[in-house]
N, CA, C and O atoms as a GROMACS GRO file, in nm:
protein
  568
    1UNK      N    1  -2.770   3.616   0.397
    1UNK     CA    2  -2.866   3.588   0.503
    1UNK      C    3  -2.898   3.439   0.509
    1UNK      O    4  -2.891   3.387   0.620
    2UNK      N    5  -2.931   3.367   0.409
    2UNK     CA    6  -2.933   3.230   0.370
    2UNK      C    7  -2.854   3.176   0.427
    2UNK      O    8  -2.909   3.077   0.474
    3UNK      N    9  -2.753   3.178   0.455
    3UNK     CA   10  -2.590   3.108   0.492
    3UNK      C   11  -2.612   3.106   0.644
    3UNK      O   12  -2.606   3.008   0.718
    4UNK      N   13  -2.642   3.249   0.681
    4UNK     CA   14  -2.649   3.224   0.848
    4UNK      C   15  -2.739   3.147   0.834
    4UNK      O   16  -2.708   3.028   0.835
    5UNK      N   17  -2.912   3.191   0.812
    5UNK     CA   18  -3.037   3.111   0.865
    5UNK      C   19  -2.938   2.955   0.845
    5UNK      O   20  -2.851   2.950   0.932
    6UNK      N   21  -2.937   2.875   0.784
    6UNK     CA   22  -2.865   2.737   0.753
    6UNK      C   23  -2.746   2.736   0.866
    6UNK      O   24  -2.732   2.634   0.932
    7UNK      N   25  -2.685   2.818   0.882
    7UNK     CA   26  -2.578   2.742   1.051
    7UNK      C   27  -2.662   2.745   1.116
    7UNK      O   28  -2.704   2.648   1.179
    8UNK      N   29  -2.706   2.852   1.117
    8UNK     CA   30  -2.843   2.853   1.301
    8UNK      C   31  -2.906   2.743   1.314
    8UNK      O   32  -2.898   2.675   1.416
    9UNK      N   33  -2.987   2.707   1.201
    9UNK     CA   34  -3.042   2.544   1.162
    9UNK      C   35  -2.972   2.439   1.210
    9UNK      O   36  -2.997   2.359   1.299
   10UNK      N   37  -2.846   2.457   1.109
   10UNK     CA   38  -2.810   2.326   1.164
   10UNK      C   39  -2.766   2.301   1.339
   10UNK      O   40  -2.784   2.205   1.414
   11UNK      N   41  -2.707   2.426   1.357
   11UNK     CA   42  -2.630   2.448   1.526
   11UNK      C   43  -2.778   2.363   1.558
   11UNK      O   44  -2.765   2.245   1.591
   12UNK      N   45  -2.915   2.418   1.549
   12UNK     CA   46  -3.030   2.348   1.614
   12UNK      C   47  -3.025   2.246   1.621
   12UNK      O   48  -3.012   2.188   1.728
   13UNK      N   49  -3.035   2.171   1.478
   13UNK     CA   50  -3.054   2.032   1.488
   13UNK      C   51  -2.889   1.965   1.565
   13UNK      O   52  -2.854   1.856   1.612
   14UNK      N   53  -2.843   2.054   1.549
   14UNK     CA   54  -2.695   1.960   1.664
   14UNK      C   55  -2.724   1.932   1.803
   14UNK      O   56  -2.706   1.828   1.866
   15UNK      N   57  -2.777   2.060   1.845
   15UNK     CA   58  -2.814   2.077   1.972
   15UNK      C   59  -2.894   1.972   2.011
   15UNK      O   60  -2.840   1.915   2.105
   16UNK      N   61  -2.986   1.926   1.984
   16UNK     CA   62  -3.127   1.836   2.016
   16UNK      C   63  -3.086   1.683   1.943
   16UNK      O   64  -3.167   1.591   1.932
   17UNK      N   65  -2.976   1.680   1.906
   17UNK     CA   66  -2.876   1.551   1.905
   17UNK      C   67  -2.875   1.525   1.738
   17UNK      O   68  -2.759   1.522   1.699
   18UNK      N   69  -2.921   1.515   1.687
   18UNK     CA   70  -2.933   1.504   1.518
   18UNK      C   71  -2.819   1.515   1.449
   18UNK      O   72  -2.748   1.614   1.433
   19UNK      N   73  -2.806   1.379   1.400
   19UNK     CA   74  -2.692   1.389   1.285
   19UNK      C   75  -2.709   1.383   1.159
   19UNK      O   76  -2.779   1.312   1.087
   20UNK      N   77  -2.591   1.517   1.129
   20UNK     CA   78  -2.648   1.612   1.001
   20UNK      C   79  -2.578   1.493   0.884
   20UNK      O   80  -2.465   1.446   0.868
   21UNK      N   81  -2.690   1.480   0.825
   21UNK     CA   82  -2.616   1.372   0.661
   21UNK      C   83  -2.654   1.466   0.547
   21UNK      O   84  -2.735   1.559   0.558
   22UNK      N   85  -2.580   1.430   0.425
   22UNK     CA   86  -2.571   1.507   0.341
   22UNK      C   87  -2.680   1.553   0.298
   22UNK      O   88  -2.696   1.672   0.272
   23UNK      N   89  -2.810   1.426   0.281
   23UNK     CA   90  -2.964   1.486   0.272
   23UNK      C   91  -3.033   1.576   0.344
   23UNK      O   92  -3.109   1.654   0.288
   24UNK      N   93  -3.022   1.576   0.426
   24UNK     CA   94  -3.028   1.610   0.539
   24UNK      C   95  -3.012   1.779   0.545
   24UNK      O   96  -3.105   1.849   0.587
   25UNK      N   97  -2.892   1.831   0.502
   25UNK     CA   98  -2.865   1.904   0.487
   25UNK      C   99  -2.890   1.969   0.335
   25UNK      O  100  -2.880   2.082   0.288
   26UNK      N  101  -2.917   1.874   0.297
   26UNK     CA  102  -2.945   1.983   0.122
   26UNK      C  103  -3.056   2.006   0.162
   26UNK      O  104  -3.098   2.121   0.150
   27UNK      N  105  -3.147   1.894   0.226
   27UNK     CA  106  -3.312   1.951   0.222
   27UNK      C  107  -3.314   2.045   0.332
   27UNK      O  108  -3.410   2.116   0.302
   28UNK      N  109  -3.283   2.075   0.405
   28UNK     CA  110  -3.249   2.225   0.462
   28UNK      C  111  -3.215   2.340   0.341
   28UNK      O  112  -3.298   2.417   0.296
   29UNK      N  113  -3.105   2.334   0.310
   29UNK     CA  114  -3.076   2.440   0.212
   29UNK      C  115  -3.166   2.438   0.122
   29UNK      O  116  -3.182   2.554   0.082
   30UNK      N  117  -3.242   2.356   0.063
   30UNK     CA  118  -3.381   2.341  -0.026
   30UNK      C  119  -3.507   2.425   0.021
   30UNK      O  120  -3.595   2.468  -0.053
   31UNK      N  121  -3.500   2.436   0.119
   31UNK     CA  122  -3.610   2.517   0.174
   31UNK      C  123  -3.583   2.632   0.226
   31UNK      O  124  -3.671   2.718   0.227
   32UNK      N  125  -3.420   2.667   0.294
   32UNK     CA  126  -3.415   2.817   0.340
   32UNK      C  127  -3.375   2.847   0.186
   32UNK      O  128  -3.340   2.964   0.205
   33UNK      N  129  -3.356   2.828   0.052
   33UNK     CA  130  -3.290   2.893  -0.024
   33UNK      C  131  -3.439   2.915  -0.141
   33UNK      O  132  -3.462   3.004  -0.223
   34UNK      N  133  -3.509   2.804  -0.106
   34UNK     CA  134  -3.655   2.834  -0.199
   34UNK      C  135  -3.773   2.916  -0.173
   34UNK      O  136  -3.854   2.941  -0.262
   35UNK      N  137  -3.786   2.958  -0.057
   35UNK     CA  138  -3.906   3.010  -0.049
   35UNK      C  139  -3.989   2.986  -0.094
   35UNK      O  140  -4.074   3.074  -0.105
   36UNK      N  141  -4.005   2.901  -0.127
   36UNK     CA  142  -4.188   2.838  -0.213
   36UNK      C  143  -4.293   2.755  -0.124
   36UNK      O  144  -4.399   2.696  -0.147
   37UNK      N  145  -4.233   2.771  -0.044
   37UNK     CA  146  -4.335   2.623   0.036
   37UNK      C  147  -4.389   2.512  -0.012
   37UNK      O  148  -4.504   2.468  -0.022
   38UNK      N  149  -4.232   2.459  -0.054
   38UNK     CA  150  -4.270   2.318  -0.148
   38UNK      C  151  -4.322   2.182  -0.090
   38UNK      O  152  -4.291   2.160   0.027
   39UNK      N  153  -4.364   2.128  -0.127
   39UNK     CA  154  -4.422   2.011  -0.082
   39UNK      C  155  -4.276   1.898  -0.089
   39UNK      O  156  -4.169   1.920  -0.146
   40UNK      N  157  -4.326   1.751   0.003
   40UNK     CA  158  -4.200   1.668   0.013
   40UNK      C  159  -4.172   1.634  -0.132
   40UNK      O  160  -4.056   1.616  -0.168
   41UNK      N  161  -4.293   1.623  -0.232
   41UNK     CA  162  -4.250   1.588  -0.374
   41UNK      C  163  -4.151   1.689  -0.482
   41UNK      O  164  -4.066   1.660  -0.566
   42UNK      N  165  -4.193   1.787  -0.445
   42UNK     CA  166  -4.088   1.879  -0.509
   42UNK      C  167  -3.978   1.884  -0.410
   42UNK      O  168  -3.870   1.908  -0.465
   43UNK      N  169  -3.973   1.875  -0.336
   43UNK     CA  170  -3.809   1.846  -0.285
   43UNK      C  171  -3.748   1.734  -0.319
   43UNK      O  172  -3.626   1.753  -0.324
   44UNK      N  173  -3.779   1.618  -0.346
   44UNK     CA  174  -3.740   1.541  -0.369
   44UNK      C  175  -3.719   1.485  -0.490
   44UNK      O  176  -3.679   1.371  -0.510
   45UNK      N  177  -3.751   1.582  -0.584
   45UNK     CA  178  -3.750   1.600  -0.735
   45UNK      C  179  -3.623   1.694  -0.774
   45UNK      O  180  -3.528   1.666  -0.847
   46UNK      N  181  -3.655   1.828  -0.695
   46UNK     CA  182  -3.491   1.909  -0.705
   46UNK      C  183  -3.387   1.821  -0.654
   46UNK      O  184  -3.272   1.841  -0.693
   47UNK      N  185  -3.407   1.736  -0.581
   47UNK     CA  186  -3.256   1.669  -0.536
   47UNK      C  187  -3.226   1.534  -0.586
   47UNK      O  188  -3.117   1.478  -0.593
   48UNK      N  189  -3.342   1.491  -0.620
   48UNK     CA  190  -3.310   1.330  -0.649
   48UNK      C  191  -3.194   1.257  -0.812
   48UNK      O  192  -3.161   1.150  -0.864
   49UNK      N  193  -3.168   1.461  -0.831
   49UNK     CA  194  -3.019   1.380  -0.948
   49UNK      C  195  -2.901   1.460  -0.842
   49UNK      O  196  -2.788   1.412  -0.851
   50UNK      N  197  -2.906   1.499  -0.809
   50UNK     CA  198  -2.787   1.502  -0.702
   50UNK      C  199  -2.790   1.366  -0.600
   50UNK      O  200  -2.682   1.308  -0.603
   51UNK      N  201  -2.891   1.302  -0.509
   51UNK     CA  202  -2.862   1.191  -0.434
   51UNK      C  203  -2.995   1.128  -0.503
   51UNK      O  204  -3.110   1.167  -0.481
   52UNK      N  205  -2.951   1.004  -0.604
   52UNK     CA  206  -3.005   0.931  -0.679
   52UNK      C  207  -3.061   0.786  -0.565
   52UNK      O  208  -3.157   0.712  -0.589
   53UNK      N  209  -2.999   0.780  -0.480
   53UNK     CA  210  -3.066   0.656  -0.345
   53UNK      C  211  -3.160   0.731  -0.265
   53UNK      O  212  -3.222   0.670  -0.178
   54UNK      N  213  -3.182   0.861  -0.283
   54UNK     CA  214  -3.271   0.937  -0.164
   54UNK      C  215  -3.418   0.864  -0.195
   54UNK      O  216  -3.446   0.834  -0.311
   55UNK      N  217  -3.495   0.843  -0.103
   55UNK     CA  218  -3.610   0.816  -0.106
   55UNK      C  219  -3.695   0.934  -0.064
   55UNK      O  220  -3.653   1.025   0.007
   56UNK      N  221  -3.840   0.925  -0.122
   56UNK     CA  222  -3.909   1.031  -0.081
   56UNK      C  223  -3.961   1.000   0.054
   56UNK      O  224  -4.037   1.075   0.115
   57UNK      N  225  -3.923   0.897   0.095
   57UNK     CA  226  -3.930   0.886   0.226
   57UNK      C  227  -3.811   0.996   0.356
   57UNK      O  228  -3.814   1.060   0.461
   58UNK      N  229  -3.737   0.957   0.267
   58UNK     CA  230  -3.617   1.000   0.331
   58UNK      C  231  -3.670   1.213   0.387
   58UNK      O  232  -3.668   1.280   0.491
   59UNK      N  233  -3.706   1.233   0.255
   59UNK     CA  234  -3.743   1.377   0.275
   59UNK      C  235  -3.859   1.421   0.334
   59UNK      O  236  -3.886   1.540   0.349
   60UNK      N  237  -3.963   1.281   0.386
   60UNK     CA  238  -4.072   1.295   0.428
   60UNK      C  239  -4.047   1.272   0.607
   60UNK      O  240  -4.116   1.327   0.694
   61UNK      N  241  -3.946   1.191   0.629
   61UNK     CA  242  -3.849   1.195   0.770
   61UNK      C  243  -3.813   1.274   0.808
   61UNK      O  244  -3.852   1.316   0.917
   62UNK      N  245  -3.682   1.360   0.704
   62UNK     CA  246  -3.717   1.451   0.754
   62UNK      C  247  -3.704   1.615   0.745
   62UNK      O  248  -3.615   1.699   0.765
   63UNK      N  249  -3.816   1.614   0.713
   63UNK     CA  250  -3.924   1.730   0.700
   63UNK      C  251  -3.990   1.704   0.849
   63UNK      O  252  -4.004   1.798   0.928
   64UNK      N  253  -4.028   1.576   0.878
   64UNK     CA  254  -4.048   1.548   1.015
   64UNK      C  255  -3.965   1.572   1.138
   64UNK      O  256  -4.026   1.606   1.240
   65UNK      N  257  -3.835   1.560   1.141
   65UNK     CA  258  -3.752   1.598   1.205
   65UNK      C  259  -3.739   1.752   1.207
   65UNK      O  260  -3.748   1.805   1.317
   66UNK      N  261  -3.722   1.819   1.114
   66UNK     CA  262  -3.712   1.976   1.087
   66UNK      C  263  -3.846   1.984   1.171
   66UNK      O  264  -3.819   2.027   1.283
   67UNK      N  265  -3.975   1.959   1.158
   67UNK     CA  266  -4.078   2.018   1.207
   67UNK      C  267  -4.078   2.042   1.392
   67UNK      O  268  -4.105   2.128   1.475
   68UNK      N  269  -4.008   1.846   1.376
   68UNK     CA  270  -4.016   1.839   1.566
   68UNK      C  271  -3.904   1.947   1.652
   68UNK      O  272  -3.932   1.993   1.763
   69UNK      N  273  -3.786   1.976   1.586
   69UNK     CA  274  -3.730   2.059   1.566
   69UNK      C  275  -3.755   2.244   1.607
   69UNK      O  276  -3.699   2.336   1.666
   70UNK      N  277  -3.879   2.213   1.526
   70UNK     CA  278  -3.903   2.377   1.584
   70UNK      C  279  -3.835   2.438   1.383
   70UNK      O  280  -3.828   2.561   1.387
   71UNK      N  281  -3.809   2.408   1.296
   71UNK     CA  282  -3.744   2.497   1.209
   71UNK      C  283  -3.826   2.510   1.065
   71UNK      O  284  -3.813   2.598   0.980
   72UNK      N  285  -3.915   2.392   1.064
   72UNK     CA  286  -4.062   2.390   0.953
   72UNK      C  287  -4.190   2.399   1.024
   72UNK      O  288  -4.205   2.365   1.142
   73UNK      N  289  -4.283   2.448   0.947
   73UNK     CA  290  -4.374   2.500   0.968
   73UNK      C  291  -4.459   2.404   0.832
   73UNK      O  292  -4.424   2.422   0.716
   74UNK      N  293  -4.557   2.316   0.864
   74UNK     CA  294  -4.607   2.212   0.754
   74UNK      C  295  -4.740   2.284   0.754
   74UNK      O  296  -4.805   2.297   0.857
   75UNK      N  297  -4.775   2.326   0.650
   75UNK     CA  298  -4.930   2.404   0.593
   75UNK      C  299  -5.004   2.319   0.551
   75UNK      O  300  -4.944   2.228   0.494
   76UNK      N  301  -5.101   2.310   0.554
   76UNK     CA  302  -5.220   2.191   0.513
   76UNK      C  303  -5.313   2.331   0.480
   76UNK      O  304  -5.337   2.439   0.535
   77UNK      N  305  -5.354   2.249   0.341
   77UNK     CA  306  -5.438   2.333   0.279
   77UNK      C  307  -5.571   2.223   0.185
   77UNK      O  308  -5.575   2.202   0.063
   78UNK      N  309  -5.653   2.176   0.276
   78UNK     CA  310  -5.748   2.125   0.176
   78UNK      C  311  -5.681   1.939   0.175
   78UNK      O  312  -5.604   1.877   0.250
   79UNK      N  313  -5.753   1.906   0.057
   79UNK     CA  314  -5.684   1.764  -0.003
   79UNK      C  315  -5.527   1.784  -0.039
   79UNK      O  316  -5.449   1.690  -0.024
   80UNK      N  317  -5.492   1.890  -0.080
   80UNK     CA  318  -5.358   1.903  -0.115
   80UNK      C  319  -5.264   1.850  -0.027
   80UNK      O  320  -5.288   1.822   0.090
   81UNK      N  321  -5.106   1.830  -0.113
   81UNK     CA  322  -5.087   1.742  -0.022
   81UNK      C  323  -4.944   1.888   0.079
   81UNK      O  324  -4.906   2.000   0.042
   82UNK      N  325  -4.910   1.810   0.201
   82UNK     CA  326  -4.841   1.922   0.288
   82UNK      C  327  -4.759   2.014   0.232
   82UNK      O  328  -4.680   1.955   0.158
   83UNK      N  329  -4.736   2.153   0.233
   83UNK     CA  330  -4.621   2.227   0.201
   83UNK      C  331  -4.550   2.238   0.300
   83UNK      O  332  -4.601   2.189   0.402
   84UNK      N  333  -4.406   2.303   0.316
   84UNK     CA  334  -4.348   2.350   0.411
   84UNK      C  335  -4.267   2.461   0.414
   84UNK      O  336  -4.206   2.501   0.315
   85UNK      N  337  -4.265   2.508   0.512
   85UNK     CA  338  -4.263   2.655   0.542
   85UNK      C  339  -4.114   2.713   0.613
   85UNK      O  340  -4.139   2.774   0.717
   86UNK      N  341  -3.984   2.708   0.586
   86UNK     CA  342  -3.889   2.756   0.635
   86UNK      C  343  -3.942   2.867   0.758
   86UNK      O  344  -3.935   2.839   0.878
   87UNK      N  345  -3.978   2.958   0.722
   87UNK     CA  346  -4.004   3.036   0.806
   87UNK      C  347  -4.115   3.025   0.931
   87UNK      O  348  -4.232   3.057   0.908
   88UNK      N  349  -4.082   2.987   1.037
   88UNK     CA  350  -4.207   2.949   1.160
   88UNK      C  351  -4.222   3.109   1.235
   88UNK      O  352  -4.273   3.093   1.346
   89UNK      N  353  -4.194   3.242   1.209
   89UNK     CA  354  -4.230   3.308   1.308
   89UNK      C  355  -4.391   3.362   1.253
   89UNK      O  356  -4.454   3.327   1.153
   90UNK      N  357  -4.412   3.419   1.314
   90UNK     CA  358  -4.591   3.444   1.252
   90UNK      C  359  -4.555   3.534   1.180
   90UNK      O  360  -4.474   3.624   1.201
   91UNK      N  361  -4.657   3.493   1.031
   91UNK     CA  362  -4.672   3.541   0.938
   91UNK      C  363  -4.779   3.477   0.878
   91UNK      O  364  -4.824   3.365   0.902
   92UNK      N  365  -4.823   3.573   0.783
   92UNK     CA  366  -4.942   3.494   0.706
   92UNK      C  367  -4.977   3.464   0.505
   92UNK      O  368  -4.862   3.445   0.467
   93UNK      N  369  -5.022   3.459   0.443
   93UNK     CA  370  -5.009   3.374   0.348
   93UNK      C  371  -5.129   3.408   0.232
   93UNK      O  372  -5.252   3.406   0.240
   94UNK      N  373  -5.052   3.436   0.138
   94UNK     CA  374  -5.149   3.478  -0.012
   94UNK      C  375  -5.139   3.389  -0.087
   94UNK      O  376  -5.027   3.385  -0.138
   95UNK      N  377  -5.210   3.309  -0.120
   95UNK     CA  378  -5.276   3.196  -0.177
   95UNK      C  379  -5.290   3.215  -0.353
   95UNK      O  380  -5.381   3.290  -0.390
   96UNK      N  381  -5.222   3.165  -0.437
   96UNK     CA  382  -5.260   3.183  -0.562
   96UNK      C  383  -5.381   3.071  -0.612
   96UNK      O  384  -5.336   2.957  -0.612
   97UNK      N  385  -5.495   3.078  -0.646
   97UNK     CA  386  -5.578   3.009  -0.686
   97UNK      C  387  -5.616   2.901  -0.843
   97UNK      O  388  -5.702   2.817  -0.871
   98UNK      N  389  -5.494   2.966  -0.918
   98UNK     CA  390  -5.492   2.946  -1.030
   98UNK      C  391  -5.321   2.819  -1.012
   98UNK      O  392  -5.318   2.699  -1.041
   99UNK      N  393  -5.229   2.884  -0.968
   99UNK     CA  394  -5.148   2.796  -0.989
   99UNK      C  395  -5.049   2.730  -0.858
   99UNK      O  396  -4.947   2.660  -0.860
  100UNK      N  397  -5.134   2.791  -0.738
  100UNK     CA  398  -5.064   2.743  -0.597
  100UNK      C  399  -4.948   2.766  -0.531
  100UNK      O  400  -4.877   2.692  -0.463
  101UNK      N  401  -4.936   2.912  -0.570
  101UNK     CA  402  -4.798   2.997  -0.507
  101UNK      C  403  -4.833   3.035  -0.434
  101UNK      O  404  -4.928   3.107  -0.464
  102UNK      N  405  -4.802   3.033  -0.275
  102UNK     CA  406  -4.759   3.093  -0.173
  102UNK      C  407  -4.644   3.188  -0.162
  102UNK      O  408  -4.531   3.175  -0.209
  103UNK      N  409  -4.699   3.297  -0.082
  103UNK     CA  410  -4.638   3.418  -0.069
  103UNK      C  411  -4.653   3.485   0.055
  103UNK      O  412  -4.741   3.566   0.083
  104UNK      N  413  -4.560   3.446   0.128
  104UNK     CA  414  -4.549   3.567   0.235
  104UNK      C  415  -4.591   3.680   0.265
  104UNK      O  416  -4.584   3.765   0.177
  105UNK      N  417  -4.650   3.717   0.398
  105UNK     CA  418  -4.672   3.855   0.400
  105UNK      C  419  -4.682   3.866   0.559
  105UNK      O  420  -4.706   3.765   0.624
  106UNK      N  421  -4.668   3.962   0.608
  106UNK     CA  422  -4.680   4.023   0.760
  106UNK      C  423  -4.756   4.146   0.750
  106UNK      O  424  -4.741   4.240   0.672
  107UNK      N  425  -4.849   4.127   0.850
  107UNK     CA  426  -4.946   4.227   0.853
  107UNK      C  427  -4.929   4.272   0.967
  107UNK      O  428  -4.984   4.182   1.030
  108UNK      N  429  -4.879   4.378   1.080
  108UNK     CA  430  -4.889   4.397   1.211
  108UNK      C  431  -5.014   4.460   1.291
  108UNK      O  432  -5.014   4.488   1.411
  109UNK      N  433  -5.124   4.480   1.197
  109UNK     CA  434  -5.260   4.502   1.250
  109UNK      C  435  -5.319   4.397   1.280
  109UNK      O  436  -5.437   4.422   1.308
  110UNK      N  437  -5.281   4.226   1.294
  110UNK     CA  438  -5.380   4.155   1.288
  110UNK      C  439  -5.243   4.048   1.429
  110UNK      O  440  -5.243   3.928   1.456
  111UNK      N  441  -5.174   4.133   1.471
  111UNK     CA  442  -5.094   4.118   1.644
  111UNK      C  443  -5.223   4.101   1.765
  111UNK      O  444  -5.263   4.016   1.844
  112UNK      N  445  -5.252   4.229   1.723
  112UNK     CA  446  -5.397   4.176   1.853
  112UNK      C  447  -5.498   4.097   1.822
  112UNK      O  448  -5.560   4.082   1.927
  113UNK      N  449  -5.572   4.011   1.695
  113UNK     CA  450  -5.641   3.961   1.668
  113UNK      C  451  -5.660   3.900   1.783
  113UNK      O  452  -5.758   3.948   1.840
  114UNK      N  453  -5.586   3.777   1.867
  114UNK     CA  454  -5.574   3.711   1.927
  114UNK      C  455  -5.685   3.713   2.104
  114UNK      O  456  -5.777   3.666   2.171
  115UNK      N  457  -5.550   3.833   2.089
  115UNK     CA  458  -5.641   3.886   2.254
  115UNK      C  459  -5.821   3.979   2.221
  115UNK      O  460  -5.928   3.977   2.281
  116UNK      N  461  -5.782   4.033   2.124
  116UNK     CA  462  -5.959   4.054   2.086
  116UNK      C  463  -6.048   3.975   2.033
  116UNK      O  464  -6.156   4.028   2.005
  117UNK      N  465  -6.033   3.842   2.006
  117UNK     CA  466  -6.099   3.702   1.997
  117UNK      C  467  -6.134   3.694   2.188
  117UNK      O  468  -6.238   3.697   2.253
  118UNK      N  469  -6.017   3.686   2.219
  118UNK     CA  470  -6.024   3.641   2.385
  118UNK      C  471  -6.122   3.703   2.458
  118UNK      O  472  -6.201   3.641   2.529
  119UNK      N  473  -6.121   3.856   2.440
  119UNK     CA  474  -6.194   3.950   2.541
  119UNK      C  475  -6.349   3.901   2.443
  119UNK      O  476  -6.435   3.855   2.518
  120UNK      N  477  -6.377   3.903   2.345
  120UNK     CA  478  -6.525   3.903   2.266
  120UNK      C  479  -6.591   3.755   2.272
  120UNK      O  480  -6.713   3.744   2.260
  121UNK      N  481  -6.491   3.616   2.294
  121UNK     CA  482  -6.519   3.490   2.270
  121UNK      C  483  -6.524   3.426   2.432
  121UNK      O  484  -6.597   3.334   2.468
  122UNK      N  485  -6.467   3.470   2.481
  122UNK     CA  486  -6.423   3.379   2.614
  122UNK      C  487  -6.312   3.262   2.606
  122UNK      O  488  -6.256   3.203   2.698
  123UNK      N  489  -6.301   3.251   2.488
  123UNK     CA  490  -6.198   3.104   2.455
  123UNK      C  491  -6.036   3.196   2.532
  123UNK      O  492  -6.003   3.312   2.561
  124UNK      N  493  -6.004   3.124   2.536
  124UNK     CA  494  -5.839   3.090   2.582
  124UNK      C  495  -5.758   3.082   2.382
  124UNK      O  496  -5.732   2.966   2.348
  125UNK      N  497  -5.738   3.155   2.312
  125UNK     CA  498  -5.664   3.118   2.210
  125UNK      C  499  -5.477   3.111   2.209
  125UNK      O  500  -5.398   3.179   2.275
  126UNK      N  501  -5.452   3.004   2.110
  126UNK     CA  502  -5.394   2.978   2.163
  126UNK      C  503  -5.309   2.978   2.023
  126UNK      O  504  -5.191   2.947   2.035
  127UNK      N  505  -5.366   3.012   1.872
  127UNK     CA  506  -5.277   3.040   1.802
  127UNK      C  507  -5.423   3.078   1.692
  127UNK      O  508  -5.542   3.067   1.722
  128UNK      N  509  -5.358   3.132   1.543
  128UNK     CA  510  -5.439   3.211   1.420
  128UNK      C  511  -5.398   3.156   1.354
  128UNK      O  512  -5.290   3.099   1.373
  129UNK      N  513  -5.487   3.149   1.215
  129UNK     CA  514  -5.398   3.110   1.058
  129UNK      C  515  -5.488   3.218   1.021
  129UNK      O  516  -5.574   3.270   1.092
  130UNK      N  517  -5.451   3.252   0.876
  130UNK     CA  518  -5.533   3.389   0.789
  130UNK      C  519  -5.458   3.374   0.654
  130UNK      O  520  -5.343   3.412   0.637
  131UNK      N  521  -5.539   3.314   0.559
  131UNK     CA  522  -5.498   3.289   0.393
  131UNK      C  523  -5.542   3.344   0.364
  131UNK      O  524  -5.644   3.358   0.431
  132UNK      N  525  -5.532   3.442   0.241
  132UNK     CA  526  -5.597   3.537   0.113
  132UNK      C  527  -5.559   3.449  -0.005
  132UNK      O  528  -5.444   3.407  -0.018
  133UNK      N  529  -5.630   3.430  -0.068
  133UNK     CA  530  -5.643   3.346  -0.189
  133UNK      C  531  -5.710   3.477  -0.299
  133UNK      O  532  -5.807   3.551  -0.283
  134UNK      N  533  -5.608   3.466  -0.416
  134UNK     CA  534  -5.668   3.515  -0.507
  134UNK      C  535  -5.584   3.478  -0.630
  134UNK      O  536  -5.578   3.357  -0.651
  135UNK      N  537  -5.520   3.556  -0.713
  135UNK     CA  538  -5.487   3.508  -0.843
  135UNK      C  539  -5.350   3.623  -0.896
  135UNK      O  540  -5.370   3.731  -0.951
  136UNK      N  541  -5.210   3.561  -0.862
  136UNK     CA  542  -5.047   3.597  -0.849
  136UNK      C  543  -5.060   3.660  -0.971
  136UNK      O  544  -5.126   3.611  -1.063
  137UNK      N  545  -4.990   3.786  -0.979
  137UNK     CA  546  -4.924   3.851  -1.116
  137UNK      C  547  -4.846   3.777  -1.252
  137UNK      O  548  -4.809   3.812  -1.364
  138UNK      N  549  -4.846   3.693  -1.195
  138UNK     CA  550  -4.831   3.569  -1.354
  138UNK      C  551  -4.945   3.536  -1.388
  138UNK      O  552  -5.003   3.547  -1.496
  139UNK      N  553  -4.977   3.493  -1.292
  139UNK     CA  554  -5.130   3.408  -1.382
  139UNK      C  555  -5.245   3.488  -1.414
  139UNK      O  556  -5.340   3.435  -1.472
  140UNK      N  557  -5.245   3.624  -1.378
  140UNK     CA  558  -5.310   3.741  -1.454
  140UNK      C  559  -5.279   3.813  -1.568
  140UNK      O  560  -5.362   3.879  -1.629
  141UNK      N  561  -5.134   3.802  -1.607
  141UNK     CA  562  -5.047   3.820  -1.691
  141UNK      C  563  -5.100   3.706  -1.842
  141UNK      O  564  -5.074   3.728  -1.960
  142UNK      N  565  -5.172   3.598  -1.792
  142UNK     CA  566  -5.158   3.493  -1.898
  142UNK      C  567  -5.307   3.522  -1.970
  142UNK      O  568  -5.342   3.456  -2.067
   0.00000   0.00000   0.00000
């Protein structure tokens, strides 16, 4: 599944003119293959003995590019610093409090949230976030 999500990616970034460099492309595969919603520093820590000239700039570009893109999803959580999110379709997010694992989850009862904000608020909405924070099966384990 990994292999496709990563052509589809890249076909994207071809499409919208982007030329794919080797960084470029690992930090893609760094994120469809991690699931962690790592921040630009841990990406740039898994790769920086494979491309020893990469700057954390370089992965902070782009992560920027992936975002304008349409293919990251950048989480801001607090002072912390950005994670990013391979996956952009809606979904929402369990929060470890103890050691800062993010974890996926889809809930399909919380589809209408949106329009029942609308009918009860009057606002026009126009998107949701929804974190559960509590404490991951490791770090209860310890």
């Amino acid at each position: 599944m990994s292999e496709m999500q990563l052509e589809n990616a890249l076909d994207t970034l071809k499409k919208t003119g982007v030329r794919i460099t080797p960084q470029r492309h690992a930090i893609l595969e760094y994120l469809i293959e991690s699931m962690s919603h790592p921040t630009a520093d841990e990406i740039y820590k898994s790769l920086e003995s494979k491309f020893p000239n990469m700057s954390v700039a370089t992965v902070y570009n782009n992560l920027r590019v992936f975002k304008e893109s349409g293919l990251v999803q950048e989480l801001t959580y607090g002072d912390n610093a950005s994670r990013f999110d391979f996956i952009t379709s809606k979904h929402y997010h369990t929060i470890c409090q103890s050691c800062g694992k993010i974890v996926d989850f889809h809930y399909p009862g919380l589809d209408e949230i949106e329009k029942f904000t609308e009918h009860v608020t009057g606002f026009k909405v126009n998107s949701h976030r929804l974190e559960i924070y509590g404490v991951c099966p490791d770090c209860q384990s310890k």
